[in-house]
One Martini backbone bead per residue (centre of mass of N, CA, C, O) as a GRO file, in nm:
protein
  287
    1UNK     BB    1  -4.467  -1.447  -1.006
    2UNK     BB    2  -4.139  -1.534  -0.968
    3UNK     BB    3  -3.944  -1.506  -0.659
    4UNK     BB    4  -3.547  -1.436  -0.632
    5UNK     BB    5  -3.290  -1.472  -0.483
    6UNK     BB    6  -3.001  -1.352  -0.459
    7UNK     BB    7  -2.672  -1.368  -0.501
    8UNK     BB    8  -2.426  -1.479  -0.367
    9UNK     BB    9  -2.178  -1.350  -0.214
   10UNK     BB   10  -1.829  -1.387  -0.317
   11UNK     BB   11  -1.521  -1.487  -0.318
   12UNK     BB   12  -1.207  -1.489  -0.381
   13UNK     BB   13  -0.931  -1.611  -0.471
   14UNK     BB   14  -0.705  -1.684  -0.274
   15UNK     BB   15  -0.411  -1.707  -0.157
   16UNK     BB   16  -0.187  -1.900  -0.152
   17UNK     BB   17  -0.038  -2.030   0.067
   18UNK     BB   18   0.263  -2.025   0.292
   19UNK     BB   19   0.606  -2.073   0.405
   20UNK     BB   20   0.727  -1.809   0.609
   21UNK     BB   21   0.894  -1.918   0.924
   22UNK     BB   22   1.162  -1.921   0.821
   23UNK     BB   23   1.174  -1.624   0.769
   24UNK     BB   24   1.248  -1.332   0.817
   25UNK     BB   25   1.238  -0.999   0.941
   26UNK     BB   26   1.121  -0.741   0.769
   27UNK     BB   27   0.868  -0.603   0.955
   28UNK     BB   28   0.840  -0.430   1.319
   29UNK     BB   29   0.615  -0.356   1.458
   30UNK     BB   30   0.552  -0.140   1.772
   31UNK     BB   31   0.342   0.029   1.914
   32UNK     BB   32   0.208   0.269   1.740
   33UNK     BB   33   0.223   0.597   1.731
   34UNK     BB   34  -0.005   0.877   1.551
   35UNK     BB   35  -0.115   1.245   1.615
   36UNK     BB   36  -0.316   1.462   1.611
   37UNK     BB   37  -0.388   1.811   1.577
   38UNK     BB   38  -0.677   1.999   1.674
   39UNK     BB   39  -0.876   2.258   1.632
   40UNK     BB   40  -1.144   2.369   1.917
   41UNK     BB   41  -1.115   2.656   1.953
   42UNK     BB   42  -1.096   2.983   2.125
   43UNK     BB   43  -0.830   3.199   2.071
   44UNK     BB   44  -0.584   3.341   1.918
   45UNK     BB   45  -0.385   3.316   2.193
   46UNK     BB   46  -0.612   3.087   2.282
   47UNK     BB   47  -0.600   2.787   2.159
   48UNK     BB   48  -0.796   2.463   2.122
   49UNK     BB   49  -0.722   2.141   2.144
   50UNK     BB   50  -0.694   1.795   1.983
   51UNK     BB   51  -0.671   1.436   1.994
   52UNK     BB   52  -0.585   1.245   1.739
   53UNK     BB   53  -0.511   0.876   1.649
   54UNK     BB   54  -0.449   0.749   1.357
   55UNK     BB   55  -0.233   0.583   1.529
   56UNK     BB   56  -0.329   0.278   1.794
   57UNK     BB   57  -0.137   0.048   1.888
   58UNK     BB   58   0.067  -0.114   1.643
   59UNK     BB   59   0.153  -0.458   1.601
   60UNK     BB   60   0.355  -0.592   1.370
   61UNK     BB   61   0.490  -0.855   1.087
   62UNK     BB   62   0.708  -0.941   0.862
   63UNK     BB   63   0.822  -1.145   0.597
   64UNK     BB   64   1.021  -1.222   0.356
   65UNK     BB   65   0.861  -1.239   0.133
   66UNK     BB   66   0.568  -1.062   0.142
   67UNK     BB   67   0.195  -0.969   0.141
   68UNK     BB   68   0.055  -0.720   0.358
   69UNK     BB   69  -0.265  -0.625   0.438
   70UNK     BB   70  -0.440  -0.318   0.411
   71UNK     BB   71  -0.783  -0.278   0.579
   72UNK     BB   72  -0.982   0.024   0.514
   73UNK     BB   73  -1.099   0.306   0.555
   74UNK     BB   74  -1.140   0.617   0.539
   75UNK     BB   75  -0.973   0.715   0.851
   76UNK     BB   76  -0.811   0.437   0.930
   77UNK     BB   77  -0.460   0.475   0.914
   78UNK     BB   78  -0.312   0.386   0.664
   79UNK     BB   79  -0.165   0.648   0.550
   80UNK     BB   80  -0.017   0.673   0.802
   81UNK     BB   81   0.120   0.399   0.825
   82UNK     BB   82   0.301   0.450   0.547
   83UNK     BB   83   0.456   0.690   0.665
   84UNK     BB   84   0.616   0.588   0.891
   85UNK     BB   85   0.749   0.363   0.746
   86UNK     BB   86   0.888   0.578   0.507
   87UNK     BB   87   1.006   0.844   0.716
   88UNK     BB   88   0.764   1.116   0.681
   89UNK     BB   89   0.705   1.013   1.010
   90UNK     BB   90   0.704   1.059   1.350
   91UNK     BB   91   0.679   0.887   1.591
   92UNK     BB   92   0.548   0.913   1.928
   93UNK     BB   93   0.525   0.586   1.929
   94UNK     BB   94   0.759   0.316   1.919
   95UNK     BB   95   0.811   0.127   1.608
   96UNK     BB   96   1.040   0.072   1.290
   97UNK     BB   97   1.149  -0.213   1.141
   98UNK     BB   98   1.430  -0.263   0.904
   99UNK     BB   99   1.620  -0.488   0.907
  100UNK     BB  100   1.708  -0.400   1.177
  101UNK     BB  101   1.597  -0.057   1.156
  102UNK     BB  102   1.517   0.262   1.242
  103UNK     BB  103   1.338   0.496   1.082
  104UNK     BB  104   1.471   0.729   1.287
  105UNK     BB  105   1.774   0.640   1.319
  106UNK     BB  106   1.780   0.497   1.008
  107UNK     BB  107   1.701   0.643   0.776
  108UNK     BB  108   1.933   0.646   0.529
  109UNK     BB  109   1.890   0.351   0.512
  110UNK     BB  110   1.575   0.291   0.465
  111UNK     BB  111   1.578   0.457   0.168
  112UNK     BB  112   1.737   0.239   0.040
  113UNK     BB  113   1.517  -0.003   0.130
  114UNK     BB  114   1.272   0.161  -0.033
  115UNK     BB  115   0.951   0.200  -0.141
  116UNK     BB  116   0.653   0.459  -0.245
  117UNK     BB  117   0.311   0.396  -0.335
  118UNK     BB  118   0.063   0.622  -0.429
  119UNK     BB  119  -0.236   0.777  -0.511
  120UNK     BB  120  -0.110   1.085  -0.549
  121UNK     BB  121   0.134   1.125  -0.736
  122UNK     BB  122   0.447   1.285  -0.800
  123UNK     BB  123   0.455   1.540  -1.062
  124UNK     BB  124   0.613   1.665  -1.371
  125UNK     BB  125   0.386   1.656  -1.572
  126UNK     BB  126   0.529   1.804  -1.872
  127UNK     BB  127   0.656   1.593  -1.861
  128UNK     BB  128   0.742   1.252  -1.873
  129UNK     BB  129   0.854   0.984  -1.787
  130UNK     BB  130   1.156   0.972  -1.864
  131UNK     BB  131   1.212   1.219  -1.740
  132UNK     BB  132   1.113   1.168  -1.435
  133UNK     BB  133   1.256   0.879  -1.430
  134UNK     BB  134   1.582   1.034  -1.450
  135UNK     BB  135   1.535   1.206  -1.221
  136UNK     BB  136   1.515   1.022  -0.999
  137UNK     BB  137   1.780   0.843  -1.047
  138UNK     BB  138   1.978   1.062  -0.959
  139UNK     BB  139   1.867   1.094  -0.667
  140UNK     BB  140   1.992   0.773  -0.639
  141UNK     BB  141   2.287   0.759  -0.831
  142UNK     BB  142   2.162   0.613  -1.115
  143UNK     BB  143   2.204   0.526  -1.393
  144UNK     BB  144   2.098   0.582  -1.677
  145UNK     BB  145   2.123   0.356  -1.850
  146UNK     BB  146   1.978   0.150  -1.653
  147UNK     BB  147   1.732   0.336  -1.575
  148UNK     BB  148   1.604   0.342  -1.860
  149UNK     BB  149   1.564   0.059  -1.905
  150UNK     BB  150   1.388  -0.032  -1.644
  151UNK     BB  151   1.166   0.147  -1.731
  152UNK     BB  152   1.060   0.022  -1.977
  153UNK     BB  153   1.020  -0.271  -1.903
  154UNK     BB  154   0.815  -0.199  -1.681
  155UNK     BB  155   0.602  -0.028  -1.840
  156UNK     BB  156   0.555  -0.254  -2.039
  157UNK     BB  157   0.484  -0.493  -1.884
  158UNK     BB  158   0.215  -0.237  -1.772
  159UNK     BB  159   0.130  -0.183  -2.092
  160UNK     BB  160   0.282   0.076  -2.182
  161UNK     BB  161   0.337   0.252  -2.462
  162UNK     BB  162   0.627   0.347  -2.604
  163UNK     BB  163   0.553   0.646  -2.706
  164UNK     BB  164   0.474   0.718  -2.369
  165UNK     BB  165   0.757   0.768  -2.277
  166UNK     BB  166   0.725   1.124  -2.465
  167UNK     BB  167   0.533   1.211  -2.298
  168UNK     BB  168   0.301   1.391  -2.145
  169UNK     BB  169   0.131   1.339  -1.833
  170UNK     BB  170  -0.088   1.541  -1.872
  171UNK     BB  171  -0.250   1.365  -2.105
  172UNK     BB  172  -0.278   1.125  -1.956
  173UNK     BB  173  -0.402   0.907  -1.768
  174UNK     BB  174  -0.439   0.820  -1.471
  175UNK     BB  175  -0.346   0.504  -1.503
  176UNK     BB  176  -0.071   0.605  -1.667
  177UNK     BB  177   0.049   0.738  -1.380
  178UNK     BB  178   0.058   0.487  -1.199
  179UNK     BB  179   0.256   0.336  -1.378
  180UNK     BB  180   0.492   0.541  -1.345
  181UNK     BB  181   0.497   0.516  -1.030
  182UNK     BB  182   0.569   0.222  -0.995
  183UNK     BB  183   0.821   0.226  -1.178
  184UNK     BB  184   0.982   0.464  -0.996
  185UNK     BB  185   0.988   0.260  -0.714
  186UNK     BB  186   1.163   0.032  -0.889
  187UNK     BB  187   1.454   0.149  -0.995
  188UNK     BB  188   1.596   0.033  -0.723
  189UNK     BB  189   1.535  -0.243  -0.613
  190UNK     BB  190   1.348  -0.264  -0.363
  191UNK     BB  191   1.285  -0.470  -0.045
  192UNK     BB  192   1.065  -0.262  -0.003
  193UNK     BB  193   0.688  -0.226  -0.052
  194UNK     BB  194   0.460   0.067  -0.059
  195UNK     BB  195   0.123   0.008  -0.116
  196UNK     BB  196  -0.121   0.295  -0.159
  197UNK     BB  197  -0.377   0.227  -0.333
  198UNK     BB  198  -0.265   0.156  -0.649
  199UNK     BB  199  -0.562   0.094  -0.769
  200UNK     BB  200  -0.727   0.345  -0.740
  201UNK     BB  201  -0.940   0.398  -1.038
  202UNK     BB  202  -0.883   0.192  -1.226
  203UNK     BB  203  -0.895   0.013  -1.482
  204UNK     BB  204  -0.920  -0.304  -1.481
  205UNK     BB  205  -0.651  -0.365  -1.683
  206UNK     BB  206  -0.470  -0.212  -1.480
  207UNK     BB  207  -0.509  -0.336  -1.244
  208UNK     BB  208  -0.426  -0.634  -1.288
  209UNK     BB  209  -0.146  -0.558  -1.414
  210UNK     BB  210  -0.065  -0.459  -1.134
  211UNK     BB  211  -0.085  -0.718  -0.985
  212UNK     BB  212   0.115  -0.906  -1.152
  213UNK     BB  213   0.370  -0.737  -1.072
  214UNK     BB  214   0.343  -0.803  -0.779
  215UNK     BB  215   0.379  -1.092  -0.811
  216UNK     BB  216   0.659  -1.077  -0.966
  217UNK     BB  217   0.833  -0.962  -0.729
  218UNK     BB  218   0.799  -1.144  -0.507
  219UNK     BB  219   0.879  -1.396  -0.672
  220UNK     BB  220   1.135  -1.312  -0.799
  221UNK     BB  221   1.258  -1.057  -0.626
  222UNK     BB  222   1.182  -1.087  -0.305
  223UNK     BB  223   0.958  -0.899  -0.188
  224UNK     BB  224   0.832  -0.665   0.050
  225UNK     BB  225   0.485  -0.615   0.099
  226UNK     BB  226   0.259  -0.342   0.120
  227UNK     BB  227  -0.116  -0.327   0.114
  228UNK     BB  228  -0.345  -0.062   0.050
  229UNK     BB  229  -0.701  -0.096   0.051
  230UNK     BB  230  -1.035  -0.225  -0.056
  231UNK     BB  231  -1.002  -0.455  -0.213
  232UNK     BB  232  -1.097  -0.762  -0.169
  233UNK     BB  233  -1.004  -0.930  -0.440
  234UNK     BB  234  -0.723  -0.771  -0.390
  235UNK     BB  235  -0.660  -0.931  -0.113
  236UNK     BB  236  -0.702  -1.246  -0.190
  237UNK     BB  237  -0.494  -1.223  -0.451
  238UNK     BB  238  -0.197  -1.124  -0.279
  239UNK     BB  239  -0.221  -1.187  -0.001
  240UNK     BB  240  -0.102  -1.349   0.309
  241UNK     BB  241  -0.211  -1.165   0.460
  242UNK     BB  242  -0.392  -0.936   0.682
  243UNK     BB  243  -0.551  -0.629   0.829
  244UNK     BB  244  -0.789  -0.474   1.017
  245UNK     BB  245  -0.864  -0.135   1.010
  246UNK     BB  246  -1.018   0.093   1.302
  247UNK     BB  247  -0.925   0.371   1.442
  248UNK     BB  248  -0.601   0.288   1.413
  249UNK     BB  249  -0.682  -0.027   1.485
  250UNK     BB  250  -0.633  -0.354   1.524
  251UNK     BB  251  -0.862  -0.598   1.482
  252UNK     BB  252  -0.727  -0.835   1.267
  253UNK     BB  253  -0.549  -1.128   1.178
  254UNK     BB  254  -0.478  -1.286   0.847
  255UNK     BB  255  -0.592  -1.536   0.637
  256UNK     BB  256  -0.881  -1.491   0.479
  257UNK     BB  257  -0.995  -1.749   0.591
  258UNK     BB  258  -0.972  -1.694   0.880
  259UNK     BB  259  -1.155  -1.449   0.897
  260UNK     BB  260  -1.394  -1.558   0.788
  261UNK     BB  261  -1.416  -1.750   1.034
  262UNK     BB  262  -1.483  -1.591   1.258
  263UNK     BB  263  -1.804  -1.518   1.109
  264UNK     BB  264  -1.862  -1.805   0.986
  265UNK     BB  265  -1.998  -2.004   0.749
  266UNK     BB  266  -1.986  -1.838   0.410
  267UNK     BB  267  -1.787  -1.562   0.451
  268UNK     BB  268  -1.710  -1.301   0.339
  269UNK     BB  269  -1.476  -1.072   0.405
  270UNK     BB  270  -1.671  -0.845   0.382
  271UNK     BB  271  -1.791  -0.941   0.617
  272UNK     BB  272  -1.601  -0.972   0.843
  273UNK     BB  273  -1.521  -0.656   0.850
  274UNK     BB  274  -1.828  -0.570   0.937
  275UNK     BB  275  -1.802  -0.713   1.209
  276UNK     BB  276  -1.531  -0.639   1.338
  277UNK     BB  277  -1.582  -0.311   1.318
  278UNK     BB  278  -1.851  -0.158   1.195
  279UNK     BB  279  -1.790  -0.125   0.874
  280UNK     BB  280  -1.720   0.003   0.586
  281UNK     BB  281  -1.658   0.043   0.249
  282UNK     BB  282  -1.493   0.277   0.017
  283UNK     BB  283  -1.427   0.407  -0.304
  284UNK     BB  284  -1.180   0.620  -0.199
  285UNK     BB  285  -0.996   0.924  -0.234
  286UNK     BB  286  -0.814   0.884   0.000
  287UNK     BB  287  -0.793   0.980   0.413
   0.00000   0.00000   0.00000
């Protein structure tokens, strides 16, 4: 029996590069901490804490049209901040640029100008979508018949059939209740869209589905995109530039080239990630 060695793995084709250098900054991260307090003991009067930085001194820059990645495992503190970017935590030091906009002094402007999906997303099940999205447009001023065209169209695009905009969510799979998620996200036309593992469970057709419209909206629409992932294909086929987070601190920034140059000759991403880290992914919901 002759025995032959496994096949290497390969990397996905990289996002073609860009030149971004001329576009505006359009968001700009400074020195970001943000720490959470956990109880380690003591007595009921008096107990005590440690504290643990969730983000820890992240500082980059994204520019206009740009499509961001952030890499890392569960409790890299991706969704940390994704949540201090898009006003739902008040960063404890540092600094959140939107367009020249601190997302803590100017939040009510900051929230004109952005939208967020997770991988978590809350819907009144028992609704359809087009009840959950007519909802939301109300909340944003937006006319109801604007809402509900710019709905179907997007929900089209990502595949869900027409039947299915009038059903309850509670009904749909996992897959379309994301791509509801997704619609939703989009209803307002945000100019920043932050992207918490929006395929993470998803069906391959699925995933597909969600990465064109990412890039559709990029290159059609001029949006600015952050997008954190476990996926390395997701993120070479979409990035233009990567960053990997490990223990709350940026470890790396690049193009996937870049990246993969950094730990020798012929190295997949997700090489590059386990030896600058010392961690591996894993594909589970949640941080």
């Amino acid at each position: 029996m002759t025995l032959t060695a496994p096949p290497q793995a390969t990397s996905a084709p990289a996002a073609p590069p860009r030149d971004l250098s001329g576009r505006d900054v359009a968001i700009d991260v400074q020195h970001l901490v943000k720490a959470f307090r956990k109880r380690q003991g003591g007595t009921l009067l008096r107990p005590q804490f440690s504290e643990s930085r969730a983000v820890d001194d992240v500082t980059f820059q994204v520019r206009r049209g740009e499509i961001y990645g952030v890499l890392g495992p569960n409790g890299s503190g991706k969704s940390t901040l994704i949540r201090a970017m898009s006003t739902l935590l008040i960063p404890d030091a540092g600094t959140v640029g939107i367009f020249g906009l601190d997302v803590v002094r100017d939040e009510a402007q900051v929230r004109r100008l952005l939208n967020r999906v997770s991988v978590d997303a809350a819907f009144y099940k028992k609704l359809s979508p087009r009840e959950n999205l007519l909802y939301s447009a109300q909340l944003y001023g937006l006319d109801r018949h604007v809402a509900e065209e710019r709905a179907q169209v997007t929900l089209k695009r990502l595949g869900l059939k027409e039947k299915a905009f009038f059903e309850p969510l509670e009904e749909m799979s996992r897959g379309m209740q994301q791509k509801v998620a997704i619609a939703r996200a989009f209803l307002t036309s945000p100019v920043i869209v932050l992207l918490d593992e929006p395929t993470t469970g998803l069906d391959p057709k699925s995933r597909r589905d969600v990465q064109e419209f990412v890039l559709e909206l990029r290159d059609v629409h001029d949006a600015t995109i952050i997008l954190t992932t476990h996926d390395m294909p997701e993120a070479e086929r979409l990035c233009d530039r990567i960053a990997f987070i490990s223990g709350g601190k940026f470890v790396a920034e690049g193009t996937a080239e870049e990246l993969r140059g950094l730990v020798g000759e012929g190295k997949t991403l997700e090489d590059a990630f386990i030896e600058l880290t010392g961690e591996g992914l894993a594909e589970e919901e949640g941080e």
